[in-house]
PyMOL CGO cylinders between C-alpha atoms (Angstrom):
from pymol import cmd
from pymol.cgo import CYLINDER

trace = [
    CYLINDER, 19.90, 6.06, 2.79, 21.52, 4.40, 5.98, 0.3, 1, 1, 1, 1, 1, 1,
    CYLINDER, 21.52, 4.40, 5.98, 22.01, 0.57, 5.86, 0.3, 1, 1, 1, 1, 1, 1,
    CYLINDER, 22.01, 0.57, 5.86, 20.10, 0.17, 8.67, 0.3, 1, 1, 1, 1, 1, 1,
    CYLINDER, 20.10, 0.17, 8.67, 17.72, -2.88, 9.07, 0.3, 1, 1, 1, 1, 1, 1,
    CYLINDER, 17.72, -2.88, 9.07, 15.18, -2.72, 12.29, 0.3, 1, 1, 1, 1, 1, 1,
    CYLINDER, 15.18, -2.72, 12.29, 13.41, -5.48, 13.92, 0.3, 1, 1, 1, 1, 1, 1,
    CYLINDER, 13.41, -5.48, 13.92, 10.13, -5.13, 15.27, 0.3, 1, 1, 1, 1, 1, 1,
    CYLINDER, 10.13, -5.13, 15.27, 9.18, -7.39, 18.56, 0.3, 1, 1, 1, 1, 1, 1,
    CYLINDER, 9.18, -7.39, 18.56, 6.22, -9.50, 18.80, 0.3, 1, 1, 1, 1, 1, 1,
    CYLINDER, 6.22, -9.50, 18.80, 3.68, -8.27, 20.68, 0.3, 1, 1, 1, 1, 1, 1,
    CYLINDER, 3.68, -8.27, 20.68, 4.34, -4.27, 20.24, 0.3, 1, 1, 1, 1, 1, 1,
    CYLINDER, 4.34, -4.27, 20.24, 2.46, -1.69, 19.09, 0.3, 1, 1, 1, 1, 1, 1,
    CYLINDER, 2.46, -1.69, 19.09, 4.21, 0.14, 15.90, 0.3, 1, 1, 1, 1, 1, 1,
    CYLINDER, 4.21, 0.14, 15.90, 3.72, 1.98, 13.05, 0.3, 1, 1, 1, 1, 1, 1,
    CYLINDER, 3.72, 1.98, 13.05, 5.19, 2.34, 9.40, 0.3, 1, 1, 1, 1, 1, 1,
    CYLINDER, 5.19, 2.34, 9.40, 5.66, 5.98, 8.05, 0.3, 1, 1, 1, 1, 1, 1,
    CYLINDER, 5.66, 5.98, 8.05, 5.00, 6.46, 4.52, 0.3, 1, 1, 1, 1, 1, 1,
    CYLINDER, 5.00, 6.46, 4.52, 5.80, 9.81, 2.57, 0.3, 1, 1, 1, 1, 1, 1,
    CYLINDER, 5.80, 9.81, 2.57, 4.48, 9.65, -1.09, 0.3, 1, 1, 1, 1, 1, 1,
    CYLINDER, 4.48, 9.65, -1.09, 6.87, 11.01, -3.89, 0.3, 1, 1, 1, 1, 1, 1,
    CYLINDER, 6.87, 11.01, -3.89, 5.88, 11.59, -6.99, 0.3, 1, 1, 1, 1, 1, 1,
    CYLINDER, 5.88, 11.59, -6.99, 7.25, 9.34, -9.93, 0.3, 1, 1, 1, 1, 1, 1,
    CYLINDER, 7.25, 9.34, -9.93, 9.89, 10.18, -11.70, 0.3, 1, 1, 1, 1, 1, 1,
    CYLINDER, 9.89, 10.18, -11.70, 11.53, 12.26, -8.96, 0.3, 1, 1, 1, 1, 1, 1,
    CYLINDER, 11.53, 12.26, -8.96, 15.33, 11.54, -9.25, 0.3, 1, 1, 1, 1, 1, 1,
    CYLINDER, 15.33, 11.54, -9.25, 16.36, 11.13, -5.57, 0.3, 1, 1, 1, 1, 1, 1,
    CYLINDER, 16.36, 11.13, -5.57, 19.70, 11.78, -4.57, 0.3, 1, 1, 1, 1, 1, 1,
    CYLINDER, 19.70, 11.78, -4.57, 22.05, 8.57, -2.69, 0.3, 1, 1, 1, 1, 1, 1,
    CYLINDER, 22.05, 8.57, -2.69, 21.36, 10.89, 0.48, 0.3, 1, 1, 1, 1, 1, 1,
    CYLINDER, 21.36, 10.89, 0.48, 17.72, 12.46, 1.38, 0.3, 1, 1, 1, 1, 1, 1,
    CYLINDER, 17.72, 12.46, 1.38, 17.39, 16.26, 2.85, 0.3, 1, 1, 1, 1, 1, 1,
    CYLINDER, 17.39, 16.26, 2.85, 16.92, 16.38, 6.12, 0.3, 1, 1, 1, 1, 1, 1,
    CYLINDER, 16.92, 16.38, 6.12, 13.43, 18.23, 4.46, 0.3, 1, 1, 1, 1, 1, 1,
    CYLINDER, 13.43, 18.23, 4.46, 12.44, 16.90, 1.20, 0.3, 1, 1, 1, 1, 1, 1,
    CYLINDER, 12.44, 16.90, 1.20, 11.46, 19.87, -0.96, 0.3, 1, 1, 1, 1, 1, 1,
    CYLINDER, 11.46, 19.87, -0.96, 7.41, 20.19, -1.67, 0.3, 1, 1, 1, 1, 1, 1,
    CYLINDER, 7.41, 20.19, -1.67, 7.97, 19.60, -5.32, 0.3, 1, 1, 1, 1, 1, 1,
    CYLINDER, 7.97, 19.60, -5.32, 9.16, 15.85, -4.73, 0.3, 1, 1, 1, 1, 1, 1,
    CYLINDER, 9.16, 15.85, -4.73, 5.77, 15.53, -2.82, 0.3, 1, 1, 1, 1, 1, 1,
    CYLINDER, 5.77, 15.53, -2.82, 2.34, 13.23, -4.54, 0.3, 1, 1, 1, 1, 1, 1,
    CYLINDER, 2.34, 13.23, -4.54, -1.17, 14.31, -3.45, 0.3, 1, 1, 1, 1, 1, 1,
    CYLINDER, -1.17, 14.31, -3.45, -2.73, 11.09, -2.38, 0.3, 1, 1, 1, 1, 1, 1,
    CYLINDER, -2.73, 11.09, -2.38, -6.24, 13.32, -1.51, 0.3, 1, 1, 1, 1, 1, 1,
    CYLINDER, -6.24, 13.32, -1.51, -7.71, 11.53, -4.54, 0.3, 1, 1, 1, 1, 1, 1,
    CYLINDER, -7.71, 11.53, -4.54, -7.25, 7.92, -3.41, 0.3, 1, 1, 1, 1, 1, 1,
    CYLINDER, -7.25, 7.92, -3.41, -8.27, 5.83, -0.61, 0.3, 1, 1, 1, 1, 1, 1,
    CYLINDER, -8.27, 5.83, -0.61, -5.56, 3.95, 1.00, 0.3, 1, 1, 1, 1, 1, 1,
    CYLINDER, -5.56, 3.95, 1.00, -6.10, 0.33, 2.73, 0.3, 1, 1, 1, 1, 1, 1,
    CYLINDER, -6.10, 0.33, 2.73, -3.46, -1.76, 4.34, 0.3, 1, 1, 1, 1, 1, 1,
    CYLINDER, -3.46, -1.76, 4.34, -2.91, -5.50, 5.35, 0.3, 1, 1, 1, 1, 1, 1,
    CYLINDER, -2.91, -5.50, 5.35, -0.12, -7.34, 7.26, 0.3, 1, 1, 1, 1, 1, 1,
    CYLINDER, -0.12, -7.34, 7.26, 0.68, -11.18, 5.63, 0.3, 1, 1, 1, 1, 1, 1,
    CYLINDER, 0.68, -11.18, 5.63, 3.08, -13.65, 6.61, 0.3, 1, 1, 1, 1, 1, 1,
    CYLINDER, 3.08, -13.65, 6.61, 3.48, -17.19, 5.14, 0.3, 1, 1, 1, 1, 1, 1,
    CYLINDER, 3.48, -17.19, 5.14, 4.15, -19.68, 7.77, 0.3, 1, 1, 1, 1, 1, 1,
    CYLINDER, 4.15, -19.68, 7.77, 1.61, -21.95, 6.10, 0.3, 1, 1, 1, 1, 1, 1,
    CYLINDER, 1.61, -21.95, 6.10, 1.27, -20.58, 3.04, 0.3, 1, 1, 1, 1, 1, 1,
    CYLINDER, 1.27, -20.58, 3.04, 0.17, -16.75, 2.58, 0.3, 1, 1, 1, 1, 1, 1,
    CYLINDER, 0.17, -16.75, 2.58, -2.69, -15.61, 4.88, 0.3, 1, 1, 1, 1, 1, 1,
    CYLINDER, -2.69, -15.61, 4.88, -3.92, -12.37, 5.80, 0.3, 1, 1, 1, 1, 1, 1,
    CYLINDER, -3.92, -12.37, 5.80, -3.16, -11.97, 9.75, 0.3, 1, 1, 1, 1, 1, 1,
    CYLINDER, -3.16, -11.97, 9.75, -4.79, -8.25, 9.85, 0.3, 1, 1, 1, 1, 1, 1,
    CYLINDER, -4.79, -8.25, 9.85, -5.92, -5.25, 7.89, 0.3, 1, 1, 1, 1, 1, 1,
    CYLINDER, -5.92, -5.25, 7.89, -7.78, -2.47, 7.32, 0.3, 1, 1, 1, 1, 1, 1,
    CYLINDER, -7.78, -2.47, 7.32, -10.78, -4.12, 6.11, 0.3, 1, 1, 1, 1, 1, 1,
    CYLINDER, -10.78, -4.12, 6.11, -14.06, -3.78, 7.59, 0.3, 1, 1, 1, 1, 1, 1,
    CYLINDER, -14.06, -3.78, 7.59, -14.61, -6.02, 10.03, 0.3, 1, 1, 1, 1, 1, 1,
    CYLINDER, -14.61, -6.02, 10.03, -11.01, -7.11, 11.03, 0.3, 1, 1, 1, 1, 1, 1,
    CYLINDER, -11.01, -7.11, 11.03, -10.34, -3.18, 12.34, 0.3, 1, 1, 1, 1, 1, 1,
    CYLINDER, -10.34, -3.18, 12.34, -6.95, -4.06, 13.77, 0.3, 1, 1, 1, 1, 1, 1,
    CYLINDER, -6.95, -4.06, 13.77, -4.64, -1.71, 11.33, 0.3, 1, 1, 1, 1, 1, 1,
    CYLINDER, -4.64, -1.71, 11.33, -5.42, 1.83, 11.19, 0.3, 1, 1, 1, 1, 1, 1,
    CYLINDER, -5.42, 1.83, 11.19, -4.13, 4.46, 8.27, 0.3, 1, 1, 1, 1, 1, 1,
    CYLINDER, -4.13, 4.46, 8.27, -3.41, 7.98, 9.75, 0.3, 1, 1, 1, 1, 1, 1,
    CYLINDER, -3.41, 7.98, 9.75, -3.37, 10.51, 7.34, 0.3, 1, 1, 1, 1, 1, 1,
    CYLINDER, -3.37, 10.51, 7.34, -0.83, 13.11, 8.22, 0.3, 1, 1, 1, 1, 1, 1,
    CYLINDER, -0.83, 13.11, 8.22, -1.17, 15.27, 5.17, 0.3, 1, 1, 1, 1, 1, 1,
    CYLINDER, -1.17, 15.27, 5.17, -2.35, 14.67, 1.52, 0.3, 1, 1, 1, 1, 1, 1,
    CYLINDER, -2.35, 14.67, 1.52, 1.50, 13.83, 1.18, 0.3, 1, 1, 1, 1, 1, 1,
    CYLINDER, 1.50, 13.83, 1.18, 1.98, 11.44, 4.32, 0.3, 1, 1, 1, 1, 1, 1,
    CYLINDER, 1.98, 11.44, 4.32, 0.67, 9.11, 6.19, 0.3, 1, 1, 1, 1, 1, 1,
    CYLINDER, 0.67, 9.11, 6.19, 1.04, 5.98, 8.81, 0.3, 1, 1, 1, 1, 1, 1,
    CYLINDER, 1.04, 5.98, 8.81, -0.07, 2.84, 9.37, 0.3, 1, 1, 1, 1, 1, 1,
    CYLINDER, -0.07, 2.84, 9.37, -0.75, 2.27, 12.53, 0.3, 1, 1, 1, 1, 1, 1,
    CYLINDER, -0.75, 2.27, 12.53, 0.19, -1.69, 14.09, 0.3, 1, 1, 1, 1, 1, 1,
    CYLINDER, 0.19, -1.69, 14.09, -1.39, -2.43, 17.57, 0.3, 1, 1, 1, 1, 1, 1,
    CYLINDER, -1.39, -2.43, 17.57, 0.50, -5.31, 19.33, 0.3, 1, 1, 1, 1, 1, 1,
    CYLINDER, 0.50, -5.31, 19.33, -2.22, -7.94, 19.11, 0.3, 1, 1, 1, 1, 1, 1,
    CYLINDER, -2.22, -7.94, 19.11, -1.66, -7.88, 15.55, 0.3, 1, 1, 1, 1, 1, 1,
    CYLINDER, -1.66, -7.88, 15.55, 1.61, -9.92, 16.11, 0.3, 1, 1, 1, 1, 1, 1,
    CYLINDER, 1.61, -9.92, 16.11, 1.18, -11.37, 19.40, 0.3, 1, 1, 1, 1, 1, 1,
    CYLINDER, 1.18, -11.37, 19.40, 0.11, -14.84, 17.98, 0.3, 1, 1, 1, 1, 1, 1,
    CYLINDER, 0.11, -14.84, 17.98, 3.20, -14.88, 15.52, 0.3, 1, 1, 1, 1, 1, 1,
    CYLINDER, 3.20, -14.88, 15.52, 5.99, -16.50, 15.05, 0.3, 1, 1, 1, 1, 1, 1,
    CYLINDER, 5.99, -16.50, 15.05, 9.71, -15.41, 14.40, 0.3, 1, 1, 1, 1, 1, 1,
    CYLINDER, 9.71, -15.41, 14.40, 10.12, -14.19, 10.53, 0.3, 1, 1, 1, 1, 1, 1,
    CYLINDER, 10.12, -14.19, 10.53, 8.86, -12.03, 8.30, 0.3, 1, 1, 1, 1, 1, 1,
    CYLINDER, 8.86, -12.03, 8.30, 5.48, -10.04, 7.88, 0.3, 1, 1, 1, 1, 1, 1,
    CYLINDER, 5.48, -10.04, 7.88, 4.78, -8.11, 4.50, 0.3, 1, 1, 1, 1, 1, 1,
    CYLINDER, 4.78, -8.11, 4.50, 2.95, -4.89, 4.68, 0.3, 1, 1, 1, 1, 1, 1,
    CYLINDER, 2.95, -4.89, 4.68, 1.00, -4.00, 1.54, 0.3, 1, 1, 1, 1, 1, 1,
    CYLINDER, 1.00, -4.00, 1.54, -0.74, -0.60, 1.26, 0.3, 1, 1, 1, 1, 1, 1,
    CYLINDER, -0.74, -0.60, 1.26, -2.76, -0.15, -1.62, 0.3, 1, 1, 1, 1, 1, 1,
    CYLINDER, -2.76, -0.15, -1.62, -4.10, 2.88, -3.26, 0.3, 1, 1, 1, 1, 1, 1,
    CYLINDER, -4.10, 2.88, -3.26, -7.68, 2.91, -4.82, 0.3, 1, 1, 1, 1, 1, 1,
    CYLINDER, -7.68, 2.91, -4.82, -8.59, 5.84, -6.92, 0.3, 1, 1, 1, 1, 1, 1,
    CYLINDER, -8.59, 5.84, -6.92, -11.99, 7.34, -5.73, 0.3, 1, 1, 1, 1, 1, 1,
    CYLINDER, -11.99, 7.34, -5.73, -13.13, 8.01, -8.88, 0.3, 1, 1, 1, 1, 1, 1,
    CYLINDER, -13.13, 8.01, -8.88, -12.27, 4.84, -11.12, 0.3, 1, 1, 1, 1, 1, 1,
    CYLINDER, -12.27, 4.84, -11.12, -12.05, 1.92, -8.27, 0.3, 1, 1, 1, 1, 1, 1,
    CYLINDER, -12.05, 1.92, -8.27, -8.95, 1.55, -9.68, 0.3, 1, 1, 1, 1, 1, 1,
    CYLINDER, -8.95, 1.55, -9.68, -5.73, 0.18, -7.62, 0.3, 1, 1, 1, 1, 1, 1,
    CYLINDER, -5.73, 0.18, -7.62, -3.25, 2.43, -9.09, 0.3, 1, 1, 1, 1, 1, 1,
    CYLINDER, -3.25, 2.43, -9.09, 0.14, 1.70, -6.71, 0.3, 1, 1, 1, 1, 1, 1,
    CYLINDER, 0.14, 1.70, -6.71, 0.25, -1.61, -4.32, 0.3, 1, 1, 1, 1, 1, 1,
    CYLINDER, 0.25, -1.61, -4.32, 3.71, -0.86, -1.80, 0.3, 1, 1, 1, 1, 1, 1,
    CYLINDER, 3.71, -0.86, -1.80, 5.08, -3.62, -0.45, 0.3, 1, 1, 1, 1, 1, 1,
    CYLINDER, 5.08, -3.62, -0.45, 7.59, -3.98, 2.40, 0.3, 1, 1, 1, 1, 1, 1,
    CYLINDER, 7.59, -3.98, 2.40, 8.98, -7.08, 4.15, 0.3, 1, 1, 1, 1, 1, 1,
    CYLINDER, 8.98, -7.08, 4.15, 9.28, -6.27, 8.22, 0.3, 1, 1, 1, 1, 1, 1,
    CYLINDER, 9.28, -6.27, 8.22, 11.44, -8.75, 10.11, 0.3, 1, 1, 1, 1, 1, 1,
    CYLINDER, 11.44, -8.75, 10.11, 9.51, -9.63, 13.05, 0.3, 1, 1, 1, 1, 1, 1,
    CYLINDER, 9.51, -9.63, 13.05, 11.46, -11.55, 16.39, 0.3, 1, 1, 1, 1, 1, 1,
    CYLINDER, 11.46, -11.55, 16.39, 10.35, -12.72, 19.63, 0.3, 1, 1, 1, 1, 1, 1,
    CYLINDER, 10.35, -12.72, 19.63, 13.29, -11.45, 22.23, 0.3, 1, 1, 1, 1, 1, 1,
    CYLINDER, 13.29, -11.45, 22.23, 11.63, -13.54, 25.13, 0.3, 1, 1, 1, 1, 1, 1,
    CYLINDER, 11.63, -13.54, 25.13, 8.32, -14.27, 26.68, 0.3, 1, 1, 1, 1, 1, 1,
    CYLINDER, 8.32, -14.27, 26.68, 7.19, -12.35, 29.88, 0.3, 1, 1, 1, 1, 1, 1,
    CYLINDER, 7.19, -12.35, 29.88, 5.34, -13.78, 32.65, 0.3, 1, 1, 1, 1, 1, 1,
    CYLINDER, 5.34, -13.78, 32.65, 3.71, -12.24, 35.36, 0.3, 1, 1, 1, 1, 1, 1,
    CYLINDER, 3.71, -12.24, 35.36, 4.45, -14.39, 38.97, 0.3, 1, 1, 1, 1, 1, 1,
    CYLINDER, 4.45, -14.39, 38.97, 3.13, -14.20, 41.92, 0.3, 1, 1, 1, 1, 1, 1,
]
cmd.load_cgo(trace, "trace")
């Protein structure tokens, strides 16, 4: 795994990739280029939702997948990967700092929340752009 940290910019549309491996997988200190179908979960039996926080103020939930907010959007890819998709005006109102992304996954059958993923984003604001004229 690279040591690579990215930066998203307020105000763009992004999205976070997520490949499900199974637990107790021992991963190597440097991932195939293609992970082998054996490392893979089946998420088929759970539905996934997703929410951006940040804590300026305190916690608060600034989008999600929740009916009624509809701003995030889960793509599933496969029953082994999926993305949540980020549309710009879910940041645009933000400050510099940190957002959290939590997916959580609900089992269909029990209502369950079996796995909640977590993962910190640092979000900056290179410049504002104004139209003129």
């Amino acid at each position: 795994m690279s040591g690579r940290r990215r930066a998203i910019v307020i105000g763009t549309d992004f999205a976070v990739f997520y490949t499900a491996i199974r637990d107790g997988v021992e991963l190597p200190e440097r991932l195939p280029e293609v992970l082998p179908d054996e490392w893979l979960d089946d998420l088929s039996g759970y539905d996934l939702t997703a929410r951006i926080s940040t804590c300026g103020r305190g916690p608060s939930v600034v989008a999600s997948t929740a009916p009624g907010s509809g701003e995030l959007t889960i793509r599933r890819i496969d029953a082994s990967h999926f993305a949540v998709n980020i549309p710009a005006s879910a940041t645009e109102s933000m400050k510099e700092g940190e957002i959290v992304l939590t997916v959580e996954l609900r089992h269909r059958l029990t209502g369950a929340v079996v796995k909640a993923e977590r993962r910190t984003i640092p979000l900056v604001k290179v410049r504002d752009i104004r139209a003129e004229g």
